[in-house]
GUFI-737291 format. One line per 3 residues: number of its first residue (from 1); their letters; for each residue x, y, z of N, C-alpha, C. Coordinates in Angstrom, 1 decimal, always signed. Atoms other than C-alpha are relative to their C-alpha. Example, Ala and Ser with C-alpha at 12.3 -4.5 7.8 and 13.67 -1.06 7.14 Angstrom:
residues 2
1> as> +0.9/-1.2/+0.0/+12.3/-4.5/+7.8/+0.9/+1.2/+0.0 | -0.9/-1.1/+0.0/+13.7/-1.1/+7.1/-0.8/+1.1/+0.8 $
***
This chain:
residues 183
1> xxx> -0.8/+1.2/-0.3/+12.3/+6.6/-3.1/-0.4/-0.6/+1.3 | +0.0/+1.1/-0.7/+11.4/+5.8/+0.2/-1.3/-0.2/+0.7 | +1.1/+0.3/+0.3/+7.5/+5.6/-0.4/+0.0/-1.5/+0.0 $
4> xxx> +0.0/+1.0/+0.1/+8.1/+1.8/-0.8/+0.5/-0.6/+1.2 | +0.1/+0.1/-1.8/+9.5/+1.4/+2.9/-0.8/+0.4/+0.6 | +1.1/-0.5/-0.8/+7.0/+3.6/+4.3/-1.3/-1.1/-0.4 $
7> xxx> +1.0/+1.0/+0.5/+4.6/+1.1/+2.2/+0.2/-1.5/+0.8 | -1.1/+1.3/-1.1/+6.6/-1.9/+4.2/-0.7/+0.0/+1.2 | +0.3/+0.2/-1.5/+5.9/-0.8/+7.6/-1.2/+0.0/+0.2 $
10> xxx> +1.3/-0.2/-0.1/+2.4/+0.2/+7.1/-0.5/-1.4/-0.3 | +0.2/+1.0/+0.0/+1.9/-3.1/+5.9/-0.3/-0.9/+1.3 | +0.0/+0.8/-1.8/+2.6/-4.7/+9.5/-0.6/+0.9/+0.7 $
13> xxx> +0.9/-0.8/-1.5/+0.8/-1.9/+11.5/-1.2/-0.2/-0.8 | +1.7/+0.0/+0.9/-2.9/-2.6/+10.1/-0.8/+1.4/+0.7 | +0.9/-1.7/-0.6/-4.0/+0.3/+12.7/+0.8/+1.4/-0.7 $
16> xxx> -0.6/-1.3/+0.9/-1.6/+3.1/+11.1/-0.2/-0.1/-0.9 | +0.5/-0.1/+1.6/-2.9/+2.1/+7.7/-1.2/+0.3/-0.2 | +0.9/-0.5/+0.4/-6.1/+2.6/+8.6/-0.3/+1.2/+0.5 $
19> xxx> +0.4/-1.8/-0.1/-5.6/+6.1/+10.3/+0.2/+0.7/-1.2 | -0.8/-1.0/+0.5/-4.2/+7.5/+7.3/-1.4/+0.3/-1.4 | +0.7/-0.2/+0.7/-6.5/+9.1/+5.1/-0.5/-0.2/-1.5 $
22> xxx> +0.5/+0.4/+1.0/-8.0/+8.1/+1.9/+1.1/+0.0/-1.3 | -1.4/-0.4/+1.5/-5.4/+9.9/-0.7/+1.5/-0.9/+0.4 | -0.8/+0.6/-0.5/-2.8/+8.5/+1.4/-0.1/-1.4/-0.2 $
25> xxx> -0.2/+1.3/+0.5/-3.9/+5.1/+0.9/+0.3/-0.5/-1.1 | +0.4/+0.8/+1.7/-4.7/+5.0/-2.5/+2.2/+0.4/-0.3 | -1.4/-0.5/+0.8/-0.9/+6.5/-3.0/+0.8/-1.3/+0.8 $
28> xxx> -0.8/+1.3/-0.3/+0.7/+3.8/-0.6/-0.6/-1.0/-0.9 | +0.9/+0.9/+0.5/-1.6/+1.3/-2.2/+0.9/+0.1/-1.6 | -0.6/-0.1/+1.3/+0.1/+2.6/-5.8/+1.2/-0.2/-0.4 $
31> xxx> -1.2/+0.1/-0.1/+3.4/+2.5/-4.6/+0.2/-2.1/-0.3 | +0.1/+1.7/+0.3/+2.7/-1.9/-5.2/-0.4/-0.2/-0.8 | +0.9/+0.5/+1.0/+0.5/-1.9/-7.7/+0.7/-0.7/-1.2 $
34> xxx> -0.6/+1.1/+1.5/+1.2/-4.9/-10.5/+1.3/-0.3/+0.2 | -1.5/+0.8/-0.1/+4.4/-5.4/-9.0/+0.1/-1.3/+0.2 | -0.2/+1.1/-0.2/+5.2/-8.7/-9.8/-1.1/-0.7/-0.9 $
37> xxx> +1.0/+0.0/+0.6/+2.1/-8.8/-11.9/-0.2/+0.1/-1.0 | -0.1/-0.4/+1.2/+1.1/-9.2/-15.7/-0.6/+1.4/-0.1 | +0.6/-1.1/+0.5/+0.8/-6.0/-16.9/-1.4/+0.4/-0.6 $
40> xxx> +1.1/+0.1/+1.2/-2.4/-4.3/-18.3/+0.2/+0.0/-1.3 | -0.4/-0.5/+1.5/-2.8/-4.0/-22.2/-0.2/+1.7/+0.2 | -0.1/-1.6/+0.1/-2.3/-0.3/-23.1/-1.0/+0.2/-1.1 $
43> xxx> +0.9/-0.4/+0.8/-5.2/+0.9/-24.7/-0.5/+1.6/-0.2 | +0.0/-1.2/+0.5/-5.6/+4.1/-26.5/-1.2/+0.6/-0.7 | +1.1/-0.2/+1.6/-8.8/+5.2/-28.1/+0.0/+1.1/-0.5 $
46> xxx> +0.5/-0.5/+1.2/-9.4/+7.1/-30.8/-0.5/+1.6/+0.5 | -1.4/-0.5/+0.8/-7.9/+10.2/-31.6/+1.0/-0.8/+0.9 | -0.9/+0.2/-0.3/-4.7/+9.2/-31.0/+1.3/+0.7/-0.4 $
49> xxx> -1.2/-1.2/+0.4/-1.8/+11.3/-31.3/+1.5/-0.9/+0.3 | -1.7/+0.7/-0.1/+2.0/+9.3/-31.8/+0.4/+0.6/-0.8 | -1.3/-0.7/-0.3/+5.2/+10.1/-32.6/-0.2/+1.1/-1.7 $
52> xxx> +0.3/-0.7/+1.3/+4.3/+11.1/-36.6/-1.2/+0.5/-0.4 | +1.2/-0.1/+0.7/+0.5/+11.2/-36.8/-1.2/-0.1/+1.0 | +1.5/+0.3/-0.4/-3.1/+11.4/-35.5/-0.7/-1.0/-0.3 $
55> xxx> +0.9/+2.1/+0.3/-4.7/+7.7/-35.6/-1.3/+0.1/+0.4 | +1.8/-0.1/+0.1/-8.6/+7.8/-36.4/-0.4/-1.5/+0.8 | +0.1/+1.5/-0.4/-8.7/+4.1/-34.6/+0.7/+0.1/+1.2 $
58> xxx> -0.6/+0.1/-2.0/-8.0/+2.9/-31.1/+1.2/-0.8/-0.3 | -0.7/+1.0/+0.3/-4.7/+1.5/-30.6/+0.1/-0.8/+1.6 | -0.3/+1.3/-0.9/-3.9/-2.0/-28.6/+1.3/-0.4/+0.4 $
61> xxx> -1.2/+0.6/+0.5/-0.9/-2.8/-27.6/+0.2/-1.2/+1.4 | +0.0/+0.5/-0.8/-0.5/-6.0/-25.7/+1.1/-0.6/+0.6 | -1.3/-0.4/-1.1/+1.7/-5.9/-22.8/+1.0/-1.6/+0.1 $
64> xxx> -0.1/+1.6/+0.4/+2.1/-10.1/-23.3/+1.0/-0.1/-1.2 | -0.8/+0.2/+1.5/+3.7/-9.6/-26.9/+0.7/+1.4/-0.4 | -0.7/-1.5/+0.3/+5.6/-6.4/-26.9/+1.8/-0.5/-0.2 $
67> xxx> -0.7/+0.3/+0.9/+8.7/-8.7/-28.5/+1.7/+1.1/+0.8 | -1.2/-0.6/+0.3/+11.7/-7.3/-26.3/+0.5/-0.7/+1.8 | -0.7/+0.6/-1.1/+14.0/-8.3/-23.2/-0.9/+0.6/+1.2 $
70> xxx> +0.6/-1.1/-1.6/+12.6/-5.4/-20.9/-0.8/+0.9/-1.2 | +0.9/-1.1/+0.5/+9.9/-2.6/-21.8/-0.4/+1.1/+0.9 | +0.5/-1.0/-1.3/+9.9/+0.7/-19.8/-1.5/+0.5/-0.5 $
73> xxx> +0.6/-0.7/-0.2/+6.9/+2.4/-19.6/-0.1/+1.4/+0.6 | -0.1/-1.1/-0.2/+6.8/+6.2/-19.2/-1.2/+0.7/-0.1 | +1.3/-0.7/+0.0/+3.7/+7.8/-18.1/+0.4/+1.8/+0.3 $
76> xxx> -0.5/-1.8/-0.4/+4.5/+11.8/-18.0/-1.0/+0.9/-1.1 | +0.6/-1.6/+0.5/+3.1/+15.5/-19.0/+0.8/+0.6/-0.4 | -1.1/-1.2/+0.5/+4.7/+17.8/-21.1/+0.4/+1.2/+0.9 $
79> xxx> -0.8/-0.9/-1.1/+4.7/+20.4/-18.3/+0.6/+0.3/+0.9 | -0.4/+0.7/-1.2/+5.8/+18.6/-15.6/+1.8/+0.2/-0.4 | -1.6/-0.3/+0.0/+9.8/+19.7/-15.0/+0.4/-1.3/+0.5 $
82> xxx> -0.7/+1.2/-0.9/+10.5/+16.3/-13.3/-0.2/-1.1/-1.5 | +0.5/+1.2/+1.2/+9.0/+14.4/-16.6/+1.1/+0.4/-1.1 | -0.8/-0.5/+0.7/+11.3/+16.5/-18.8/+1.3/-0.9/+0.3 $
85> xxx> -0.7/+0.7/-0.3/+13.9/+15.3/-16.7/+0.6/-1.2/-0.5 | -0.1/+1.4/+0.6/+13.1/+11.5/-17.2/+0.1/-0.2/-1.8 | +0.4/-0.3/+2.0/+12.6/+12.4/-21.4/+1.7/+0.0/-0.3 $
88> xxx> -1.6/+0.0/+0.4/+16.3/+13.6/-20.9/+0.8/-1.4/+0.0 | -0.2/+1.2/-0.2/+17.2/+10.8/-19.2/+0.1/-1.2/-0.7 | +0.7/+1.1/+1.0/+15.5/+8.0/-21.2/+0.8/+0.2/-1.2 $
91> xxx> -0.6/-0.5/+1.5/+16.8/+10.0/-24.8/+1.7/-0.3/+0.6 | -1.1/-0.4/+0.0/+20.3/+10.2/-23.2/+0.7/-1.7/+0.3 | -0.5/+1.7/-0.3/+20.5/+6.3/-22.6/-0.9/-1.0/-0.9 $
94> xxx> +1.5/+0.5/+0.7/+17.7/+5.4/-25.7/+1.6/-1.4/-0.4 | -0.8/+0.8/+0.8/+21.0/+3.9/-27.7/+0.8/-1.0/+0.5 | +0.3/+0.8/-0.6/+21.8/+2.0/-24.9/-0.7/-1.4/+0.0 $
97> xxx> +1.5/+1.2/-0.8/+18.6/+0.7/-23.8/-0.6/-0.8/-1.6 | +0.0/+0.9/+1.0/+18.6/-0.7/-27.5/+0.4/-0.8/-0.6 | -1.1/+1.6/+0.0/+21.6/-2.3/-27.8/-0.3/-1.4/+0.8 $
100> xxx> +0.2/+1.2/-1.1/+20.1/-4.3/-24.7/-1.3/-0.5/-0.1 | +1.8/+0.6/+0.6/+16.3/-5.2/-26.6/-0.7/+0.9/+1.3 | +0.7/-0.7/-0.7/+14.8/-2.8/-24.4/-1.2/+1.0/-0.7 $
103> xxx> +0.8/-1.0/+0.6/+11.7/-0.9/-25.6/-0.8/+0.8/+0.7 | +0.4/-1.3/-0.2/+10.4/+2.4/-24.3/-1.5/+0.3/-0.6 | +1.5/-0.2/+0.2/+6.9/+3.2/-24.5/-0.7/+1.1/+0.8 $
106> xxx> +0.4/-1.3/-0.1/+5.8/+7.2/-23.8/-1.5/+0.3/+0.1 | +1.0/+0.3/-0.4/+2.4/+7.2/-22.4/-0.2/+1.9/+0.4 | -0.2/-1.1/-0.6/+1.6/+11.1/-22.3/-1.3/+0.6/+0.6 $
109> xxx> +1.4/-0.4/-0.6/-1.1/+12.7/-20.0/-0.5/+1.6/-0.3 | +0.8/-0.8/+0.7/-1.3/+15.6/-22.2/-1.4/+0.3/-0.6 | +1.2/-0.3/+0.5/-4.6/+17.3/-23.2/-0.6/+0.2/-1.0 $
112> xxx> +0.0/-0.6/+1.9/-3.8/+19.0/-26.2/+0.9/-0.5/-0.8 | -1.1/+0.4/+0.8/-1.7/+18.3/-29.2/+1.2/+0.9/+0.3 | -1.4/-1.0/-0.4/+0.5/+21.3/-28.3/+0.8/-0.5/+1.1 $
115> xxx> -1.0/+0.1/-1.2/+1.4/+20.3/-24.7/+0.7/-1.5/-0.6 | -1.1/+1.2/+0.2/+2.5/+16.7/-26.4/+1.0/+0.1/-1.3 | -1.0/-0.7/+0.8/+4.3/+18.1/-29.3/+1.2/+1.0/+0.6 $
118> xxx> -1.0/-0.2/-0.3/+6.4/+20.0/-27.1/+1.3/-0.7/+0.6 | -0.6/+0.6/-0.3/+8.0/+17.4/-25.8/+0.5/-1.5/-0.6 | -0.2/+0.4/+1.1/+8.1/+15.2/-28.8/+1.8/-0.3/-0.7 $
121> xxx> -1.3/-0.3/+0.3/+11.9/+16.5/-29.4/+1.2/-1.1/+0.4 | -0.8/+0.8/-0.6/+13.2/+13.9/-26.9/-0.4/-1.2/-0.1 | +0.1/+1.5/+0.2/+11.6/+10.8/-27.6/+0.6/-0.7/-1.8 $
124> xxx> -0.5/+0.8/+1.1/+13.9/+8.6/-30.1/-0.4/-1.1/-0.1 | +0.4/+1.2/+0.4/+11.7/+5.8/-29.5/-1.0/+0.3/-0.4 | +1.6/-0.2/+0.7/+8.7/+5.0/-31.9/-0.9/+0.3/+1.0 $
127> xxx> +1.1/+0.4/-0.4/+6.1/+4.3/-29.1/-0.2/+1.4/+0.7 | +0.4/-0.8/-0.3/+5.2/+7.2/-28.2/-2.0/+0.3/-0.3 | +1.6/-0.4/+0.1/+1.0/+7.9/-27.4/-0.6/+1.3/+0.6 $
130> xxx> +0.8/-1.3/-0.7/-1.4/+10.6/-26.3/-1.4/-0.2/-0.2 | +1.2/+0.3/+0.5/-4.9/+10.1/-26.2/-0.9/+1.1/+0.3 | +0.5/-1.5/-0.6/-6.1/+13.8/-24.5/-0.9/-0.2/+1.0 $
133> xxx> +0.9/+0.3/-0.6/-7.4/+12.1/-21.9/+0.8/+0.4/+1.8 | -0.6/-0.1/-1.0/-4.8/+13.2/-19.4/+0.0/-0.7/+0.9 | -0.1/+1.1/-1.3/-4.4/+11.6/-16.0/-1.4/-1.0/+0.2 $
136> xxx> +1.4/+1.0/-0.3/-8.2/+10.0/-16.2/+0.0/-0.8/-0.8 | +0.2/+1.7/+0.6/-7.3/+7.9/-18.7/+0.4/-1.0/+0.3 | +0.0/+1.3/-0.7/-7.6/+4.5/-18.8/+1.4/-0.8/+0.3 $
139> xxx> -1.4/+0.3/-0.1/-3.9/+3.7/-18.9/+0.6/+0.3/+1.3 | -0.8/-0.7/-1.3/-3.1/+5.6/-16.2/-1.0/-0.2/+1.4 | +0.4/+0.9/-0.9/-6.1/+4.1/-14.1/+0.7/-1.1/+0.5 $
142> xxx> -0.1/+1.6/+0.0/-5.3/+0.3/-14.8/+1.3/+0.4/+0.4 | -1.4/+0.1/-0.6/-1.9/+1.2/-13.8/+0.6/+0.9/+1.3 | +0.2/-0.5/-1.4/-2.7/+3.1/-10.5/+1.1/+1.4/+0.0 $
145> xxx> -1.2/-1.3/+0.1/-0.5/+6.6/-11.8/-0.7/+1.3/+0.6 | +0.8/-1.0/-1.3/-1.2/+8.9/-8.9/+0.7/+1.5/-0.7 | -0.5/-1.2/+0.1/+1.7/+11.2/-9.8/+1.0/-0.1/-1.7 $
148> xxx> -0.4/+0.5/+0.1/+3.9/+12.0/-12.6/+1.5/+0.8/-0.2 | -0.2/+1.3/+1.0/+6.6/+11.1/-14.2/+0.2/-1.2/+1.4 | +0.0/+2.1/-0.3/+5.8/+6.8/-13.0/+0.5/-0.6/-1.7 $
151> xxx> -0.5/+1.2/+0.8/+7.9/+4.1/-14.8/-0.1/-1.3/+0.3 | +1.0/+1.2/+0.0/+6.7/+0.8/-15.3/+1.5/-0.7/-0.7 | -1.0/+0.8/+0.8/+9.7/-1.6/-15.9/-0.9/-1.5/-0.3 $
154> xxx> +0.7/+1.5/+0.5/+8.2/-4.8/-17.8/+0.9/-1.5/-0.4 | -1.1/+1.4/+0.6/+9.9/-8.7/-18.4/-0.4/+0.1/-1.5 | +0.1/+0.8/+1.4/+9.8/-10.6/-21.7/-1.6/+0.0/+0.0 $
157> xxx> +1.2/+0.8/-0.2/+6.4/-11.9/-20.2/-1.1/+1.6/+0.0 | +1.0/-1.3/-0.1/+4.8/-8.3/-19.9/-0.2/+0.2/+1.6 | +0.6/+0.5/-1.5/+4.9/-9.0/-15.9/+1.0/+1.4/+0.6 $
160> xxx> -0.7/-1.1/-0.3/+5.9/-5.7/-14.0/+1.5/-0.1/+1.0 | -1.5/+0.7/-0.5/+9.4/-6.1/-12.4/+0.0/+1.5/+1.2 | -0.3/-1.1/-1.1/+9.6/-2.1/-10.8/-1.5/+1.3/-0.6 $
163> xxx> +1.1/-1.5/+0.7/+7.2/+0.9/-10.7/+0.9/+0.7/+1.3 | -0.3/-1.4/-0.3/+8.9/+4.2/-9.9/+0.1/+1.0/-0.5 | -0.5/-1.1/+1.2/+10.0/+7.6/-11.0/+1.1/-0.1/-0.4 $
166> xxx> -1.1/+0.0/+0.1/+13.3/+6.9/-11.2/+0.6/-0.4/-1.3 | -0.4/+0.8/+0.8/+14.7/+6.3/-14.3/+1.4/-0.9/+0.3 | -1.8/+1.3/-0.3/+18.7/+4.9/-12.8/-0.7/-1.0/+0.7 $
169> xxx> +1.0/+1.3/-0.5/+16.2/+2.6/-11.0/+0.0/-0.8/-1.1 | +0.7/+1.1/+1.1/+14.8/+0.6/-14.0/+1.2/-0.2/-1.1 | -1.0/-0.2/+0.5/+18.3/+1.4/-15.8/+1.1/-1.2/+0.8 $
172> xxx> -0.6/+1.3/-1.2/+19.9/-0.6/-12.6/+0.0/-1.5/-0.4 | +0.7/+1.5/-0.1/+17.9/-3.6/-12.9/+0.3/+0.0/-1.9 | +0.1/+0.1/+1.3/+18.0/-3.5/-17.0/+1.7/-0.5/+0.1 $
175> xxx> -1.9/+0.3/+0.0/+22.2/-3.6/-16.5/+0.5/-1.1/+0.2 | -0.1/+1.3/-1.0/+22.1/-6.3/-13.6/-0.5/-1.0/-1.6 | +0.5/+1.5/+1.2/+20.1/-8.8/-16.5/+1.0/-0.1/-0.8 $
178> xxx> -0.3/+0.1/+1.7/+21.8/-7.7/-19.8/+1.7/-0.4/+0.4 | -0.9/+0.0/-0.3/+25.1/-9.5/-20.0/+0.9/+0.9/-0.8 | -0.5/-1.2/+0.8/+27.8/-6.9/-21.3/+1.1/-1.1/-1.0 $
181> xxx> -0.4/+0.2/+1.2/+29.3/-7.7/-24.9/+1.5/+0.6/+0.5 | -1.0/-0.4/+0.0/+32.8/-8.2/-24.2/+1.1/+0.9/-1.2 | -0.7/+0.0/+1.1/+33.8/-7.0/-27.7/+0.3/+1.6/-0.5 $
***
């Protein structure tokens, strides 16, 4: 959380940004990325492993026409205790975040089919991917995912609104928009 202040001040010191070593940058540097910005398309190639099946074909999905109010993004590892977390999280507010056109999109940096089948249990939304490309894939390049679990909250427009780990973050801002159904 307060990676994006620390990213703030380094901003205005240009000499403390450039003492700070390489990994350090690229991670401040990550803490901004596409905020504010159209999203990349999410591209998958071939195997592909979702939520029912192994897909012989690359899939596309473009971040422009993904047809919903908001669209989280959830880049995480099945081993990863903090990504579990967010899975809980996410599944425990899915019925929610659908009443309010929100769609969910599970981006896993799994290697094997085992490590993304274990955690398979918790996602009640379709979009769920795996391509066994783990953190070097290209998904998790174009979207500058240093560590995980990162969430990618998206507009209508595909344009990124927050990147963090936090899921009551992107939950926040999803609430603030959606007006509540007095009935």
């Amino acid at each position: 959380n307060i990676l994006p202040v620390i990213a703030d001040h380094l901003e205005k010191r240009p000499a403390a940004l450039a003492a700070l070593s390489g990994s350090v940058k690229n991670m401040m540097a990550s803490v901004k990325i596409l905020t504010g910005q159209k999203a990349p398309d999410l591209v998958f190639k071939s195997p592909v492993r979702t939520q029912t099946d192994t897909v012989s074909k690359d899939i596309i999905i473009e971040t422009g026409n993904l047809d919903a109010a908001y669209t989280i993004l959830l880049f995480y590892q099945g081993e990863c205790p903090s990504c579990e977390d967010a899975l809980i999280d996410l599944a425990n507010k899915y019925k929610q975040l659908e009443d309010q056109n929100v769609r969910v999109i599970a981006i896993s940096a799994d290697t094997t089919d085992q490590g993304f089948e274990k955690k398979l249990a918790y996602h009640q939304w379709p979009d769920n991917y795996c391509d066994f490309s783990g953190m070097a894939g290209d998904n998790f390049k174009n979207y500058g995912v240093l560590g995980v679990p990162t969430l990618f909250l998206l507009d209508q427009e595909g344009v990124v609104v927050k990147k963090t780990a936090m899921v009551d973050e992107v939950i926040k801002i999803v609430d603030k928009k959606t007006p509540v159904d007095p009935a």
